[in-house]
C-alpha positions in Angstrom: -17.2 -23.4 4.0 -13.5 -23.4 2.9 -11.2 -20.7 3.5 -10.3 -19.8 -0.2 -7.9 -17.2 -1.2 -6.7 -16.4 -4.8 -3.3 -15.0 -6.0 -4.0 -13.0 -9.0 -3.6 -9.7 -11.4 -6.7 -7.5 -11.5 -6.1 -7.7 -15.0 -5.3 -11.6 -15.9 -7.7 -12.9 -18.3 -7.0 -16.6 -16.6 -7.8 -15.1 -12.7 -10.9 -14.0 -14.4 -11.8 -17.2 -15.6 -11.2 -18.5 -12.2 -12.8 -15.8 -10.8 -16.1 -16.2 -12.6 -16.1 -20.2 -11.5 -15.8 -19.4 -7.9 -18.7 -16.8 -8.4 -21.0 -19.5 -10.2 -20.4 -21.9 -7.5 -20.9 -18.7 -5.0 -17.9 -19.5 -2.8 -16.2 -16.8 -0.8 -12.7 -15.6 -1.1 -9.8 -13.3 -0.4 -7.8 -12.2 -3.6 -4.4 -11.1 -3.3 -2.6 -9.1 -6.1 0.5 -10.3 -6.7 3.4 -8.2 -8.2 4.7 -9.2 -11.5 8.3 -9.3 -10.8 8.9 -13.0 -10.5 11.7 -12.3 -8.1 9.4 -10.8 -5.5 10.2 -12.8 -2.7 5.7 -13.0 -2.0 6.4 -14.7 -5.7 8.7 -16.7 -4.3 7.1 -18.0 -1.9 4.0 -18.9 -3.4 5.9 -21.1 -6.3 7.3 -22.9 -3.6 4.0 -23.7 -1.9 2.4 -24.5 -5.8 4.8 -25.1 -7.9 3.8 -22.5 -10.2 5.8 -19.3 -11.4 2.0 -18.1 -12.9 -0.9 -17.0 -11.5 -3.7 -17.4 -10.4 -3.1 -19.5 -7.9 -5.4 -20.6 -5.1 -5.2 -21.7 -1.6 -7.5 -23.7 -0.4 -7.3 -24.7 3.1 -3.9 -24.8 2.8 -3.9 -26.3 -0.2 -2.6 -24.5 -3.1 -3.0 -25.7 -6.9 -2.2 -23.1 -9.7 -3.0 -23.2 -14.1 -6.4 -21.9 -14.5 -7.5 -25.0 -16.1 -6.2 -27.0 -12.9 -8.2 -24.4 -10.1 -11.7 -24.8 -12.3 -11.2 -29.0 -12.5 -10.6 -28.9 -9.0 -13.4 -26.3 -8.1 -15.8 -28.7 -10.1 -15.1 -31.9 -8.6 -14.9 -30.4 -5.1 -18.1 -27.9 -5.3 -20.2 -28.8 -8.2 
């Protein structure tokens, strides 16, 4: 099983939607809640490991792919 951890807010409508894929596939994760201030150096740091300034992002196995839309292609390819 893949070590899988999700940056998110509790309250993001897109983490849900992510959220809701990894359930349906029943993979287990961390989630981390980020802080919105983009200059948060944690925020930092994960745009430069994604290349994102959004969330969610997710790590997987080092790997770290952000956008929603980009996560649930992935989770489907890799999981379905």
């Amino acid at each position: 099983m893949p070590e899988i951890i999700l940056y998110q807010f509790e309250e993001c409508p897109w983490c849900e939607k992510v959220r809701q894929k990894l359930k349906e596939l029943k993979l287990s994760y961390k989630k981390v809640n980020m802080i919105r201030d983009r200059e948060n150096p944690d925020r930092k740091e994960l745009y430069k490991k994604s290349g994102v300034l959004t969330v969610p992002v997710i790590n997987i196995d080092g790997k770290f792919i952000g956008d929603s839309s980009k996560i649930i292609e992935f989770l489907d390819k890799k999981f379905s």
